[in-house]
KESERO-628927 format. One record per atom (N, C-alpha, C, O): residue in three letters; atom name; x, y, z. Coordinates in Angstrom, 2 decimals, always signed. Example, Ala and Ser with C-alpha at 12.3 -4.5 7.8 and 13.67 -1.06 7.14 Angstrom:
// residues 2
REC	ALA	N	+13.19	-5.69	+7.80 .
REC	ALA	CA	+12.30	-4.50	+7.80 .
REC	ALA	C	+13.20	-3.30	+7.80 .
REC	ALA	O	+14.24	-3.32	+8.46 .
REC	SER	N	+12.85	-2.25	+7.08 .
REC	SER	CA	+13.67	-1.06	+7.14 .
REC	SER	C	+12.90	+0.03	+7.87 .
REC	SER	O	+13.41	+1.14	+8.04 .
This chain:
// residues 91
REC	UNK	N	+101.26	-46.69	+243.27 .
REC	UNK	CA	+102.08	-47.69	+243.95 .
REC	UNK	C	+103.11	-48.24	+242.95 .
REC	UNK	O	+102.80	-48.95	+241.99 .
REC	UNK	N	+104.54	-47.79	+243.29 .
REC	UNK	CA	+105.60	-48.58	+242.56 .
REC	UNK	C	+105.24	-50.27	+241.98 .
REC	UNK	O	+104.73	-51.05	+242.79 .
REC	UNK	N	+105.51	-50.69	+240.71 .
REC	UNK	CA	+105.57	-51.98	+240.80 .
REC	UNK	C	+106.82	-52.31	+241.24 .
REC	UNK	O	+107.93	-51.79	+241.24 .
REC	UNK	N	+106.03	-53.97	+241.84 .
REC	UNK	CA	+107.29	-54.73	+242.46 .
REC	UNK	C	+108.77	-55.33	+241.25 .
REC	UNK	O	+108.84	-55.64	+240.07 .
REC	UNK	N	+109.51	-55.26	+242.17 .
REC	UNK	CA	+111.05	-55.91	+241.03 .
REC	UNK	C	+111.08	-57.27	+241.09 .
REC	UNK	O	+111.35	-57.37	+242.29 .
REC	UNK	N	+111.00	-58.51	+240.65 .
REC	UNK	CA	+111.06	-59.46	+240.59 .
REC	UNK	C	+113.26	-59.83	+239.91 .
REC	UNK	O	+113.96	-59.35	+239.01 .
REC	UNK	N	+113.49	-60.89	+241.00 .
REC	UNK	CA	+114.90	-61.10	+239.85 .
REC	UNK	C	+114.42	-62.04	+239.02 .
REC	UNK	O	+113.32	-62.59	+239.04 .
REC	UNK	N	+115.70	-62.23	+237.95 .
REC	UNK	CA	+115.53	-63.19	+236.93 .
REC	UNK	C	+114.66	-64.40	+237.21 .
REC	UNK	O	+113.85	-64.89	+236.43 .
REC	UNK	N	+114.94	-64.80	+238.40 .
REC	UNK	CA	+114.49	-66.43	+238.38 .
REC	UNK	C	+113.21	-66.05	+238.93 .
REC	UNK	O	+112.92	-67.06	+239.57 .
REC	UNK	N	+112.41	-65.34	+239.07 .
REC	UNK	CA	+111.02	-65.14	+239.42 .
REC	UNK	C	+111.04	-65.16	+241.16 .
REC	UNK	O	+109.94	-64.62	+241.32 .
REC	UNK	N	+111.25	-65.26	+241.74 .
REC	UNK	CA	+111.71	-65.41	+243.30 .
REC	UNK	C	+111.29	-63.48	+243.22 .
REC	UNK	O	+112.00	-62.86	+242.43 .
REC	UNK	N	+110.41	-62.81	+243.86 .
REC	UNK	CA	+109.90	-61.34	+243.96 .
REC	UNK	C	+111.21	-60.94	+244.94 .
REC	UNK	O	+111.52	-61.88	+245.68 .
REC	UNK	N	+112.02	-59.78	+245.08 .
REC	UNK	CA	+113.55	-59.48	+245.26 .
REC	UNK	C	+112.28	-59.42	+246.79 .
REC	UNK	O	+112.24	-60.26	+247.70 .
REC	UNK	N	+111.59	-58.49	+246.69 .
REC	UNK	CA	+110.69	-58.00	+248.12 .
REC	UNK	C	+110.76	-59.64	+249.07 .
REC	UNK	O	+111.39	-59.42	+250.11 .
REC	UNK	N	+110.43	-60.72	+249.00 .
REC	UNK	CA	+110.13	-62.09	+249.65 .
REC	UNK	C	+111.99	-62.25	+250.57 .
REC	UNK	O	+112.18	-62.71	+251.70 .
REC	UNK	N	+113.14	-61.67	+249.50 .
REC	UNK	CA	+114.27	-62.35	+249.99 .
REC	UNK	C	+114.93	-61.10	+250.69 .
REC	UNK	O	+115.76	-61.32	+251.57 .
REC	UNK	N	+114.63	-59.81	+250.35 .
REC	UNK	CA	+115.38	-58.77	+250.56 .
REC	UNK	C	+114.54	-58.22	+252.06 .
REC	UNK	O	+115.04	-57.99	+253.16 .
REC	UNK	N	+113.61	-58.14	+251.77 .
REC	UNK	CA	+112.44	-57.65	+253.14 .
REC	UNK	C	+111.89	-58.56	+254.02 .
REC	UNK	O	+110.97	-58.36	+254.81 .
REC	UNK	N	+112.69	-59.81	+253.77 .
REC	UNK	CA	+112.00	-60.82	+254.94 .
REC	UNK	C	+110.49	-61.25	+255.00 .
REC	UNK	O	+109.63	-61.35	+255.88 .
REC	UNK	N	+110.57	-61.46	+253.54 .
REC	UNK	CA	+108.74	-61.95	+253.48 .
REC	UNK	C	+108.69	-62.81	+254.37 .
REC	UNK	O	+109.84	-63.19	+254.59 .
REC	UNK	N	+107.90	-63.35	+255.05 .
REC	UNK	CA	+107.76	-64.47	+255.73 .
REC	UNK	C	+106.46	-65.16	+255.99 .
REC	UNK	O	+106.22	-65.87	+256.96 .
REC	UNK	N	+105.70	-64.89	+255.06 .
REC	UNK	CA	+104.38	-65.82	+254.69 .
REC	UNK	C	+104.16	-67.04	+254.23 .
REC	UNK	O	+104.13	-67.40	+253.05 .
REC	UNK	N	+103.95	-67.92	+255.55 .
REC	UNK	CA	+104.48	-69.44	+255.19 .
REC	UNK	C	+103.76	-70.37	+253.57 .
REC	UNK	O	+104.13	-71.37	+252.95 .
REC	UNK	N	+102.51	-69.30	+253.39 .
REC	UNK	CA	+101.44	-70.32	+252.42 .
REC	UNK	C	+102.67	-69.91	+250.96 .
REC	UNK	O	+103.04	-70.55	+249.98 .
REC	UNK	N	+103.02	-68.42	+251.55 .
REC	UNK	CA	+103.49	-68.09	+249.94 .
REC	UNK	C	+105.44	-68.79	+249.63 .
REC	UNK	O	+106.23	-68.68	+248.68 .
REC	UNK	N	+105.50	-69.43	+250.90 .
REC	UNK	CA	+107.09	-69.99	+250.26 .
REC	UNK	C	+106.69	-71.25	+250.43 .
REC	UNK	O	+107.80	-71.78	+250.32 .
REC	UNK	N	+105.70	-72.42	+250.68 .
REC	UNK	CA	+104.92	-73.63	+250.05 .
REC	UNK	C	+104.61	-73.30	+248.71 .
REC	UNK	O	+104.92	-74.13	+247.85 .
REC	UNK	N	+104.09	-72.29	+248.39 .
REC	UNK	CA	+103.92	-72.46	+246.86 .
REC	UNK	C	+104.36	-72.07	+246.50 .
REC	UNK	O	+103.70	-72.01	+245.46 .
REC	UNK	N	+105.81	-71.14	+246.15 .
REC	UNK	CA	+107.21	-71.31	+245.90 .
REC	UNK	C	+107.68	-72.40	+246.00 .
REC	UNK	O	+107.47	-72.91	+244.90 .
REC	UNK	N	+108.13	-73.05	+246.56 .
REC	UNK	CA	+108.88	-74.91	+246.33 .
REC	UNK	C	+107.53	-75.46	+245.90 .
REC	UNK	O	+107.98	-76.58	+245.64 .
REC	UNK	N	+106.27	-75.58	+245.62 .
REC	UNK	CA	+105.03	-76.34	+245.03 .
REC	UNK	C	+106.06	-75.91	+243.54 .
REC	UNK	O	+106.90	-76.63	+243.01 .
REC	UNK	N	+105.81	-75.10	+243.29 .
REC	UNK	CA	+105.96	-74.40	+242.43 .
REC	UNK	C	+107.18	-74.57	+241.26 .
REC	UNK	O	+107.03	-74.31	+240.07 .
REC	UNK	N	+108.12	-74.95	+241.74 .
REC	UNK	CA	+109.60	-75.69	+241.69 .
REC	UNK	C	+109.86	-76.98	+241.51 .
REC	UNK	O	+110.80	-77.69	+241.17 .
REC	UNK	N	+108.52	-77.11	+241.90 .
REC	UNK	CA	+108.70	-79.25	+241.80 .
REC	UNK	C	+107.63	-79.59	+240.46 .
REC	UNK	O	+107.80	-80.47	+239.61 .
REC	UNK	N	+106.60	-78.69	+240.53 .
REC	UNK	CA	+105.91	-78.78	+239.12 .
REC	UNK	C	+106.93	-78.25	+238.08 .
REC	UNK	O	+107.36	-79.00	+237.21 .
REC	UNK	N	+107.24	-77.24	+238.15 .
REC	UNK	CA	+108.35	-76.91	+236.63 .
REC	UNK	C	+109.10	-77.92	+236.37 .
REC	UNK	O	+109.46	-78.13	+235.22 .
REC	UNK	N	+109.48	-78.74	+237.44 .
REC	UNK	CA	+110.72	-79.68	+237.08 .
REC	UNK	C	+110.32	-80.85	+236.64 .
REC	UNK	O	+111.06	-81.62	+236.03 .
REC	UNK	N	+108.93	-81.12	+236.93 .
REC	UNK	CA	+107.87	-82.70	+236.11 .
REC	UNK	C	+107.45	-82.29	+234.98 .
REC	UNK	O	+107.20	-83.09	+234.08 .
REC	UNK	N	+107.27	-80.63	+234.79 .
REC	UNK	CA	+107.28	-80.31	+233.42 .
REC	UNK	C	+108.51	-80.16	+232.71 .
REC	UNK	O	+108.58	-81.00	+231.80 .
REC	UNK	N	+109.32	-79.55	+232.76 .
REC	UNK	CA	+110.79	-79.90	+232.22 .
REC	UNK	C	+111.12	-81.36	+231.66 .
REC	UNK	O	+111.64	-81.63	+230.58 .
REC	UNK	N	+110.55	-82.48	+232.97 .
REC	UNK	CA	+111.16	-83.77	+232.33 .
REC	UNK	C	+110.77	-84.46	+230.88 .
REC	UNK	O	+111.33	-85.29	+230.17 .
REC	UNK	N	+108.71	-83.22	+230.72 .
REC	UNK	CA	+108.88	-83.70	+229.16 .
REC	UNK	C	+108.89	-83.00	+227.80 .
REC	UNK	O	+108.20	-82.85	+226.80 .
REC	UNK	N	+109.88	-82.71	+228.24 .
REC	UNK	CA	+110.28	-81.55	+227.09 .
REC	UNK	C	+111.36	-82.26	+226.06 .
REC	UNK	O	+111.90	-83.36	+226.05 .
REC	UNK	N	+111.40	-81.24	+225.29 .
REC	UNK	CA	+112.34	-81.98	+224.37 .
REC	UNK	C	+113.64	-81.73	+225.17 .
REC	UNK	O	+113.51	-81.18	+226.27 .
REC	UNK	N	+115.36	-82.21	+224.58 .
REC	UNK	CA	+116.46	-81.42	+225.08 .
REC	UNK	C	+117.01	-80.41	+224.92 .
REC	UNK	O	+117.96	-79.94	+225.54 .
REC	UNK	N	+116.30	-79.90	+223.84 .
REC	UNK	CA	+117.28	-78.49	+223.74 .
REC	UNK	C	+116.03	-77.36	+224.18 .
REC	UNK	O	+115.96	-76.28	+223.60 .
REC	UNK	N	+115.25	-77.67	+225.07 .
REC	UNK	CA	+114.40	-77.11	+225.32 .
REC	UNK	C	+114.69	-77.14	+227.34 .
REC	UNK	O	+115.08	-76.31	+228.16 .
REC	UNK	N	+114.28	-78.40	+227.38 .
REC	UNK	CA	+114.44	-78.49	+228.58 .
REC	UNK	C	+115.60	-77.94	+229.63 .
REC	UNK	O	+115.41	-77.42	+230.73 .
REC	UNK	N	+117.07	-78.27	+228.82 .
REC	UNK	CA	+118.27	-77.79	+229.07 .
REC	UNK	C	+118.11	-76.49	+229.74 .
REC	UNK	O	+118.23	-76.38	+230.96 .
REC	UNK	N	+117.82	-75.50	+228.96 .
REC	UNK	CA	+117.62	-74.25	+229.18 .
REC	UNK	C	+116.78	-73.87	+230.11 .
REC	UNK	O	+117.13	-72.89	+230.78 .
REC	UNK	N	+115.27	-74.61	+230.47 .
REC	UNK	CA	+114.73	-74.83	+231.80 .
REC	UNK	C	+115.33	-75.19	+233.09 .
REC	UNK	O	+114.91	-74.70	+234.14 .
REC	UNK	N	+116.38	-76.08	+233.04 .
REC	UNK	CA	+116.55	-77.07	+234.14 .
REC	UNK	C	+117.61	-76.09	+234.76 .
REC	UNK	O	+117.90	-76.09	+235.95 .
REC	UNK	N	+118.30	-75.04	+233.57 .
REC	UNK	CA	+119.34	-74.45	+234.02 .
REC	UNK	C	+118.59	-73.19	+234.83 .
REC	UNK	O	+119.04	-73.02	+235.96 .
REC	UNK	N	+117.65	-72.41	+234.50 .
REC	UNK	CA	+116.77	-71.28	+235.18 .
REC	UNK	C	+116.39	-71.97	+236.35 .
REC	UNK	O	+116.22	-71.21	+237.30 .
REC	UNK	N	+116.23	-73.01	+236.57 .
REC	UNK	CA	+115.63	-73.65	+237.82 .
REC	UNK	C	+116.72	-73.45	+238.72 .
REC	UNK	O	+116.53	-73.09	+239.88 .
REC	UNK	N	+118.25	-73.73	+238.08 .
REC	UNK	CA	+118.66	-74.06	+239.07 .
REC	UNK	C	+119.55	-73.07	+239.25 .
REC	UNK	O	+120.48	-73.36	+240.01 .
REC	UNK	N	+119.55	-72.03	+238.80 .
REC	UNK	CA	+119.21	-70.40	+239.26 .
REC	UNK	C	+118.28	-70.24	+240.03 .
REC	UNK	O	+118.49	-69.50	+240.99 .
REC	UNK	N	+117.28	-70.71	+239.92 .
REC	UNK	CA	+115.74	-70.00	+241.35 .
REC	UNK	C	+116.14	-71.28	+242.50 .
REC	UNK	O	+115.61	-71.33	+243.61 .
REC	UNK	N	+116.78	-71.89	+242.21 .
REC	UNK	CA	+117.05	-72.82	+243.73 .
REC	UNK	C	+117.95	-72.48	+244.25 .
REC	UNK	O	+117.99	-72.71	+245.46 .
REC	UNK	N	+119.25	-71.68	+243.55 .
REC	UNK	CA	+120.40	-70.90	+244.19 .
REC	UNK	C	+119.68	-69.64	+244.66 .
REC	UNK	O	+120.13	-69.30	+245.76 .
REC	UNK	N	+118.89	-68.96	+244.29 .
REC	UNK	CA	+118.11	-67.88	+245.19 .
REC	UNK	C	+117.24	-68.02	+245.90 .
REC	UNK	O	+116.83	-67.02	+246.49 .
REC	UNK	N	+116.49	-69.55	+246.16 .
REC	UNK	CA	+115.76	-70.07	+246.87 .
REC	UNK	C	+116.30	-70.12	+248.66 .
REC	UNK	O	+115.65	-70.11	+249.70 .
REC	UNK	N	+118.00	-70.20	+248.33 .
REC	UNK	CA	+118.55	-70.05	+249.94 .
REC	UNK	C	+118.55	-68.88	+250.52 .
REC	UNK	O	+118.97	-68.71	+251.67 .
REC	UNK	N	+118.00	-67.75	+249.62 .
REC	UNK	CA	+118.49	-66.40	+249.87 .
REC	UNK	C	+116.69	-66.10	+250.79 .
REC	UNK	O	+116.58	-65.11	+251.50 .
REC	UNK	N	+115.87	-66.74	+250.68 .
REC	UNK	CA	+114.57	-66.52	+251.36 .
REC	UNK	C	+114.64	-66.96	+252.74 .
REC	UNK	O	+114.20	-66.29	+253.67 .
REC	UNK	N	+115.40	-68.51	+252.90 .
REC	UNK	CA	+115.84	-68.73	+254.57 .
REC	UNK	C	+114.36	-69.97	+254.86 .
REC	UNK	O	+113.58	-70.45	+254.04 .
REC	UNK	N	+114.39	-70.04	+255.42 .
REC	UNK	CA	+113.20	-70.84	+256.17 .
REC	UNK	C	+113.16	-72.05	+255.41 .
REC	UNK	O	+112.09	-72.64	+255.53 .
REC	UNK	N	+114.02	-72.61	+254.64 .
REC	UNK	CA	+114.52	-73.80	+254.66 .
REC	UNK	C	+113.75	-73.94	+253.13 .
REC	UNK	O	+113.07	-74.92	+252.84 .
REC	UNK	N	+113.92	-73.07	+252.44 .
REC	UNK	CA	+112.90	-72.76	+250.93 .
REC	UNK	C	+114.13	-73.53	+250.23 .
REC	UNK	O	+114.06	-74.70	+249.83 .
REC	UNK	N	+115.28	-72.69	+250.13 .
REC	UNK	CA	+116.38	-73.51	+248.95 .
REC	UNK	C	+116.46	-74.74	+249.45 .
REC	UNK	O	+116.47	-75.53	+248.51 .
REC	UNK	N	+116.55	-75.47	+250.82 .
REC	UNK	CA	+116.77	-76.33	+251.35 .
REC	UNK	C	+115.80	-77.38	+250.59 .
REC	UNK	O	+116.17	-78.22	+249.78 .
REC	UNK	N	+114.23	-77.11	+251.11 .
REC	UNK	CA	+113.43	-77.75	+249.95 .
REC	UNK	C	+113.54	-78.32	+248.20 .
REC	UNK	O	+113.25	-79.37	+247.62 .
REC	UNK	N	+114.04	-77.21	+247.87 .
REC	UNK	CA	+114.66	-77.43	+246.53 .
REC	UNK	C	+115.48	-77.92	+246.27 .
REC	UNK	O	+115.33	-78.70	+245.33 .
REC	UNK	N	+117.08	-77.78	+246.97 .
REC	UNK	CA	+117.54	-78.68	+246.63 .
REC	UNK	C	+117.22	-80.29	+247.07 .
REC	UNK	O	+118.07	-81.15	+246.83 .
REC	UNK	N	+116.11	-80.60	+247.65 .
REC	UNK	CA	+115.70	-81.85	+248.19 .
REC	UNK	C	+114.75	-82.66	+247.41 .
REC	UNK	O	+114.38	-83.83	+247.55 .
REC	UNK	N	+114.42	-81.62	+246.42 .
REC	UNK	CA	+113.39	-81.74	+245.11 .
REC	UNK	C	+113.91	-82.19	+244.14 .
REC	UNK	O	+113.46	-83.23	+243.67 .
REC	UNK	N	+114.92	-81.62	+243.60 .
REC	UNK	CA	+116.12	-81.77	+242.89 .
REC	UNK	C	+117.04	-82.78	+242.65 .
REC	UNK	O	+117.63	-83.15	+241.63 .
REC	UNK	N	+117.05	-83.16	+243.89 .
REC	UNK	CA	+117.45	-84.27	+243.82 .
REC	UNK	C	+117.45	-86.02	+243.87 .
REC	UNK	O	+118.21	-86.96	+243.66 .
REC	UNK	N	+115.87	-85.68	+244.34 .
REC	UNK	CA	+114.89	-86.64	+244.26 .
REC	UNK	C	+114.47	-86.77	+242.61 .
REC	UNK	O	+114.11	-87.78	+242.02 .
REC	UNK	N	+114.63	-85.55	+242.15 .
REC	UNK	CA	+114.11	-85.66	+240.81 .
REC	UNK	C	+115.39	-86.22	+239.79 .
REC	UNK	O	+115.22	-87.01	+238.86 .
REC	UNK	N	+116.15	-85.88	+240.03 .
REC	UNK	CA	+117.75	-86.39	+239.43 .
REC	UNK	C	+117.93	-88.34	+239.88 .
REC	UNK	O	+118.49	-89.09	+239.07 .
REC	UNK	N	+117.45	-88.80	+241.00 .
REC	UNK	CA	+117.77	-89.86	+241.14 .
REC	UNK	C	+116.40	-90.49	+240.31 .
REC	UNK	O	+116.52	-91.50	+239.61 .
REC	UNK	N	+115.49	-90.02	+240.43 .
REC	UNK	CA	+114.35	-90.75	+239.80 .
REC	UNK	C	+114.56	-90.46	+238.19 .
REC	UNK	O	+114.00	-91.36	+237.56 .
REC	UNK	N	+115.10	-89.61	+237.44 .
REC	UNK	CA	+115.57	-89.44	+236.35 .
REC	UNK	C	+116.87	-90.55	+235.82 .
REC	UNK	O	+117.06	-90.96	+234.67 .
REC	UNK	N	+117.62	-90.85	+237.02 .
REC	UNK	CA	+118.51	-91.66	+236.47 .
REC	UNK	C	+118.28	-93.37	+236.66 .
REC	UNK	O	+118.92	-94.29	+236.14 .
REC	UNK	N	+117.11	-93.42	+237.60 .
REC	UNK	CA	+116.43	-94.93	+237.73 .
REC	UNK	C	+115.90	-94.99	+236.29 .
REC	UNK	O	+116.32	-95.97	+235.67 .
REC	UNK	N	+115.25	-94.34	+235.76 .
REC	UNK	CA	+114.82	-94.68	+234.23 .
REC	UNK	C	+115.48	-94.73	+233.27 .
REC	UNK	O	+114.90	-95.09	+232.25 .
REC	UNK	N	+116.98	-94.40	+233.18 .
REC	UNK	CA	+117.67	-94.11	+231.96 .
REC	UNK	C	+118.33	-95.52	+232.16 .
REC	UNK	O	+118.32	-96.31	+231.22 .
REC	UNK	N	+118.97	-95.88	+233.45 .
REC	UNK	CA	+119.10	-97.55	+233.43 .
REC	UNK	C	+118.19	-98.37	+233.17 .
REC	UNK	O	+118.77	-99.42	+232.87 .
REC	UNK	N	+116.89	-98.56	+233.08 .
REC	UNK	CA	+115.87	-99.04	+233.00 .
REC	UNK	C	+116.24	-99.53	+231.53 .
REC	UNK	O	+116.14	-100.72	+231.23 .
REC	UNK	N	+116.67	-98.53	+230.62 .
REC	UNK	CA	+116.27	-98.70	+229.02 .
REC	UNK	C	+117.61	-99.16	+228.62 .
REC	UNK	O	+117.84	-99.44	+227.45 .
């Protein structure tokens, strides 16, 4: 059995190209997306940078799955960006 091709951002090409449509497995795809990004927040910066940017590569291919997966992400994203910038006023 061929192995599968995965693209860069980990998103399996098979899920966006063949119409995966297994609801448990694109929940834990965006599960999946919202933990990297609470891990990202404690990273150092020249670390994280480089994370936050791959992320947001797998959330631009996250629209390419459909069923409202990138949609999720970017909804993650940006919840996580406003709660990132409530703390930086804070200090």
């Amino acid at each position: 059995m061929p192995r599968r091709k995965k693209c860069r951002s980990g998103i399996p090409v098979f899920a966006s190209d063949l119409g995966y449509q297994d609801e448990s497995y694109l929940n834990a795809l965006v599960r999946m997306f919202e933990q990297a990004l609470i891990i990202a927040s404690t990273l150092p910066a020249s670390v994280r940078d480089a994370l936050l940017a791959r992320l947001d590569r797998v959330r631009t291919t996250g629209h390419r799955c459909g069923y409202g997966v990138g949609d999720d992400m970017d909804s993650i994203l940006a919840k996580h960006a406003q709660h990132k910038d409530r703390q930086s006023k804070r200090r």
